[in-house]
Every structure is written in C-alpha cells, then in structure tokens.
C-alpha positions as CSV (number, residue, x, y, z in Angstrom):
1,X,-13.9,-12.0,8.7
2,X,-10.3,-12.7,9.8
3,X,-8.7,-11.6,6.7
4,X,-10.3,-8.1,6.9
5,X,-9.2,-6.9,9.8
6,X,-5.8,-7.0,8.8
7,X,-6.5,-4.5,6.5
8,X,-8.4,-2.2,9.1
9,X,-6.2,0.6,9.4
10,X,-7.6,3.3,12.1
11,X,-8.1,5.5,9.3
12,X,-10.8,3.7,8.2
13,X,-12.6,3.7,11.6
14,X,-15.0,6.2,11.8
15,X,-13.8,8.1,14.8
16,X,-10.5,8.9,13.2
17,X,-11.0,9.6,9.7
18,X,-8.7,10.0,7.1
19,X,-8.3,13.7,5.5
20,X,-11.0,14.3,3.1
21,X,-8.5,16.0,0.8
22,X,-6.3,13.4,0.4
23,X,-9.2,11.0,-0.2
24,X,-10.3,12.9,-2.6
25,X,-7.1,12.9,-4.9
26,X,-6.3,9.2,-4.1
27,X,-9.9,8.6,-6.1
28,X,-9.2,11.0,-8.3
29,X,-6.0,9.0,-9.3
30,X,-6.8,5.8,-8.7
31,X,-10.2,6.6,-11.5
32,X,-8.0,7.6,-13.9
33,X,-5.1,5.1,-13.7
34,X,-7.0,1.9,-12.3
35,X,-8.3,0.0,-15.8
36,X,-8.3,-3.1,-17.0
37,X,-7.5,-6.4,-14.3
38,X,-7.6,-4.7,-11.1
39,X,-6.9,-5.9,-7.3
40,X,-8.4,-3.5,-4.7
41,X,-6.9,-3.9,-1.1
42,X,-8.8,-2.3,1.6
43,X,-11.8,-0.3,0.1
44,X,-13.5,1.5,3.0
45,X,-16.3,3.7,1.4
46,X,-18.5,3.3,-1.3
47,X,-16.5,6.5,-2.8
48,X,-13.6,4.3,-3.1
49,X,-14.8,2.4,-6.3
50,X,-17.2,5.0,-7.7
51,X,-14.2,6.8,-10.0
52,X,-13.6,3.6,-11.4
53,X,-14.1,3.4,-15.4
54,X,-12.5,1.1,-17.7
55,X,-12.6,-2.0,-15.7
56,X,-12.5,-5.7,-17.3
57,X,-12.2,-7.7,-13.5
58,X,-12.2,-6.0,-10.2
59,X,-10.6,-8.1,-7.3
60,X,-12.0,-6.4,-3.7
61,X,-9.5,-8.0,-0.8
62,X,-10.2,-6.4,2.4
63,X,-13.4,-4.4,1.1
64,X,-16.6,-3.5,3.6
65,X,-19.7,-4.8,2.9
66,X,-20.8,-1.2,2.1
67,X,-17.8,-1.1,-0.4
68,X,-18.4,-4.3,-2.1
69,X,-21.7,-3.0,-3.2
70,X,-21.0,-0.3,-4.5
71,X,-20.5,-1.3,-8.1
72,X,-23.0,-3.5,-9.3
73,X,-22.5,-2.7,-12.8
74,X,-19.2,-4.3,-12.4
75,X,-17.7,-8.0,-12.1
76,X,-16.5,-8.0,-8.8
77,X,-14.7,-10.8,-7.1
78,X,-14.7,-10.6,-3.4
79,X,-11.9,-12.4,-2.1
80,X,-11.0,-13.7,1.0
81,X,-7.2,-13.8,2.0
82,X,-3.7,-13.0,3.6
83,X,-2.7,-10.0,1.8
84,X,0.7,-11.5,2.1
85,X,-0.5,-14.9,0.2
86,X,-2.6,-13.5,-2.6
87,X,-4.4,-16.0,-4.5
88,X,-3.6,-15.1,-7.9
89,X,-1.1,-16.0,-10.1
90,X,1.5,-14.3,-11.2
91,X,1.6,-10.9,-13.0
92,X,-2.4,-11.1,-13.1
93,X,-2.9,-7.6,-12.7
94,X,-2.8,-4.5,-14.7
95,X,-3.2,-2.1,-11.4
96,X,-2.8,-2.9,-7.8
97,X,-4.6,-0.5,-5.7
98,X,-3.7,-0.1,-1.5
99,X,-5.1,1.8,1.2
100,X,-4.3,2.0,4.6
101,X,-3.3,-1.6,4.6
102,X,0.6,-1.3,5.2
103,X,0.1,-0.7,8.5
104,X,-1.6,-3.2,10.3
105,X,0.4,-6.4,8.5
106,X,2.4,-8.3,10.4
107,X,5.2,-8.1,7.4
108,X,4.4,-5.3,5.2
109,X,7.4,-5.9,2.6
110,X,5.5,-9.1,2.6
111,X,2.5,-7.8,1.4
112,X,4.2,-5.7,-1.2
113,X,6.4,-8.4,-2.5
114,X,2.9,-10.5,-3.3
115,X,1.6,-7.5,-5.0
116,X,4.7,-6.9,-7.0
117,X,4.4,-10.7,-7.8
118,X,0.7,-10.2,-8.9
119,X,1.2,-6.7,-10.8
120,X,2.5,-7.5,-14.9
121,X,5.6,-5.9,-15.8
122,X,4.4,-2.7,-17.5
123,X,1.4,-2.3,-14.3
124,X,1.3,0.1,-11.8
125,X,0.7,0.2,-7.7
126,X,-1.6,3.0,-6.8
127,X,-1.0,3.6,-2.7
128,X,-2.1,5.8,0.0
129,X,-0.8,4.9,3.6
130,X,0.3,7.1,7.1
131,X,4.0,6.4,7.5
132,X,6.8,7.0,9.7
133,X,8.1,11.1,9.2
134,X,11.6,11.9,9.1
135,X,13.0,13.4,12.2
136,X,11.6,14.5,15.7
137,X,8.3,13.5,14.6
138,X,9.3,10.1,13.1
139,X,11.0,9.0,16.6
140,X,7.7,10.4,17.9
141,X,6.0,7.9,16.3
142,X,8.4,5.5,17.4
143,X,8.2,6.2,21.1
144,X,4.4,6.3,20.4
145,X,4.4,3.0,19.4
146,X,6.3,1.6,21.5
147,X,4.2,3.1,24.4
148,X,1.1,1.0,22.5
149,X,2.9,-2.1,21.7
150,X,-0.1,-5.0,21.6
151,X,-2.8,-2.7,22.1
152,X,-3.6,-2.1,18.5
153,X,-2.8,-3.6,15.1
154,X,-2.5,-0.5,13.0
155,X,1.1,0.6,13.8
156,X,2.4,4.4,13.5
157,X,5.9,4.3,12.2
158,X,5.8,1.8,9.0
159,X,8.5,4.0,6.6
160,X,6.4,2.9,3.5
161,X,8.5,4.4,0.5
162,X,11.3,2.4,2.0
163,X,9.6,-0.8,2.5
164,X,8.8,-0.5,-1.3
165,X,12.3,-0.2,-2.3
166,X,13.5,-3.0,0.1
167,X,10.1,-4.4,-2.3
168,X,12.3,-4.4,-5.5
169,X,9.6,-1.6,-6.5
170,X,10.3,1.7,-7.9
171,X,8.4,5.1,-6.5
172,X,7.4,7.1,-9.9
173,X,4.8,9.8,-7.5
174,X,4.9,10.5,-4.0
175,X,2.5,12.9,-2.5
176,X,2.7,13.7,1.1
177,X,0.5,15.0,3.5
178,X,0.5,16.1,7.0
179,X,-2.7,15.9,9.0
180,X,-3.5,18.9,11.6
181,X,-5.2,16.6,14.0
182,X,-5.2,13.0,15.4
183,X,-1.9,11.4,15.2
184,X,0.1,13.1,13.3
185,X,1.6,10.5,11.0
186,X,2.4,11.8,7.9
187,X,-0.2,10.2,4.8
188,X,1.8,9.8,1.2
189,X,-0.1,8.4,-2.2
190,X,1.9,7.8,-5.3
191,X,2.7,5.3,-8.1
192,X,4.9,2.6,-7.9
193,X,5.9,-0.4,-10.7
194,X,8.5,-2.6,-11.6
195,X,11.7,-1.4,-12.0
196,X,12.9,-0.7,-15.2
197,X,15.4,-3.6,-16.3
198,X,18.6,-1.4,-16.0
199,X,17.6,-0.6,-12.5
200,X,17.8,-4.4,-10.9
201,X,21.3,-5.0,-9.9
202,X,21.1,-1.8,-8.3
203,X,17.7,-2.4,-6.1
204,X,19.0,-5.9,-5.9
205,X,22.3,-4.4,-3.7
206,X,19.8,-2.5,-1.9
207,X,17.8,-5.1,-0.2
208,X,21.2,-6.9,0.2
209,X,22.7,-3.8,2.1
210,X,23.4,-5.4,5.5
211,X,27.1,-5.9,4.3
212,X,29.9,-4.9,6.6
213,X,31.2,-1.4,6.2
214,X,34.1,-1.1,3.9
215,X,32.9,-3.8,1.9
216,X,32.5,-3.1,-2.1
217,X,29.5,-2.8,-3.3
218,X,30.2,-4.5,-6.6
219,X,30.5,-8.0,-6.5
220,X,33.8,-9.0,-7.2
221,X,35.3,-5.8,-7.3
C-alpha cells in the first residue's frame, strides 16, 4: 500500500517502540475527546481504537490491517490516500486524530494544512509525534539526520508545534516526553484547533514572517 507507508513512523516498527506511557495517555485522551465524525491517521495497534466511544463515522488513513479490525462494532471507512490530499470535503470532521505521521511526509505543514481544512471550526486535532528538542539535543538531531539523509523516511528533527503554527492552528495542550532509550527525540501529544477569530491576523503575520528586518509588522503602518 503506497499510501501507508508514508505514515510508518519508526515508532510504529516493532523493534523501536514507542513509550508505553505515552501511549497510554494519547488513548486515554484521544477516548475521551474523539466523538462524533472522526479521521484517524496512522493507527498502529489494535489499542489505538479500543477507547473509542461515541463515534458516528470513523475514517482509518494509514491504519494496519490489525488496526482496521479492531472495531467491528463500528462504521469504519478505510481510506486510501496522500495524507496531504485528503479526500474529504471541507470541515468534515468533528476530531482529527495523528500519530507518528509528521515525520515521514514529504511536507508535513502540508499534511496539517489538509487536516485543518477537513477539521469544522469548533473541532479539535488530537496529536502525538517525536519532534525536533530545543538546544544541543535538537542540533543532535539535526546532524543525525543529516548523517541518514535517504536512508529512511521517518525523519528526526520535524519541530512539530511550529509546523502547526506556520499551520494557521492553535496548540491548546502540549505534553512532552523524553524517551530514556533509542533516539532520543523528544515525543509531545496535545490539542490543537482553529484559531479563535481574534487570533488570525496575528497567525496570518506569522506564516508571512520572512519580511526583512526592520520592516513593520502591521501592514501599512
């Protein structure tokens, strides 16, 4: 399946796996905020959809076999797509749920800029991704992957909370984590949604913010 292994973070790979702890309060969240029309990118485990209650329409994108089984007391669509060309229309969604996706897409501000499309105006993104750390450990993981450049599609150093701003999304909940083995890139969950209206000059100067130095950063001021 082409599309899937874009999602296939090495997290999911059962060599590397994710911390169980921060599993098990990403399900713990996602069960009691994911209801109504939901999109699931990247379910992994059967665990993944078991905390799931009030669902009308469940969306799997990404999803292993295992996964997409897991709930047949639901109506689950499998899909097949670029998680950067979802096929839904516009604000479709109540919740968007991501894992470990991020990472291995070729333009992850992309991918969130289709699921900002997709999620309605008062819905929520529910995310868990590694990112890039601030610091000595951030240009780590830059020099890291750097050194593996085309010999893996999960990448080390994609600074997730920014890409969401840059987004037009707003981070409500950001939980970090910091594995003690493996690579240590840094794993954050959280909530993200729309911006409130008073907010979208102000992310809209944001994603505009390659303007020369000295510049104002009102227009016509």
């Amino acid at each position: 399946m082409e599309y899937a292994v874009r999602v296939r973070c090495h997290y999911k790979r059962a060599d590397v796996p994710a911390p169980v702890e921060m599993l098990q309060r990403f399900r713990a969240l996602t069960g009691k905020r994911a209801a109504g029309q939901v999109l699931d990118i990247g379910a992994f485990a059967p665990e993944d959809l078991l905390g799931y209650r009030h669902i009308r329409y469940l969306a799997l994108l990404g999803a292993t076999p295992e996964a997409r089984r897991a709930r047949g007391d639901l109506a689950v669509d499998p899909v097949e797509a670029d998680p950067a060309r979802l096929p839904f229309p516009d604000d479709a969604f109540d919740v968007v749920v991501n894992r470990f996706s991020l990472c291995c897409a070729e333009e992850p501000r992309a991918v969130l800029l289709e699921i900002k499309r997709v999620l309605r105006p008062i819905g929520q993104l529910l995310f868990l991704e590694h990112t890039r750390a601030p610091g000595v450990v951030g240009q780590a993981q830059d020099k890291a992957q750097e050194m593996l450049r085309g010999a893996r599609r999960c990448r080390l150093n994609v600074e997730v909370l920014i890409q969401m701003q840059l987004a037009g999304l707003v981070v409500r909940r950001a939980e970090w984590f910091w594995p003690a083995a493996h690579v240590r890139a840094p794993l954050v969950q959280g909530v993200a949604t729309h911006p409130d209206p008073q907010y979208e000059r102000e992310l809209g100067w944001l994603r505009h913010s390659g303007r020369r130095t000295g510049e104002p950063p009102w227009p016509g001021r």
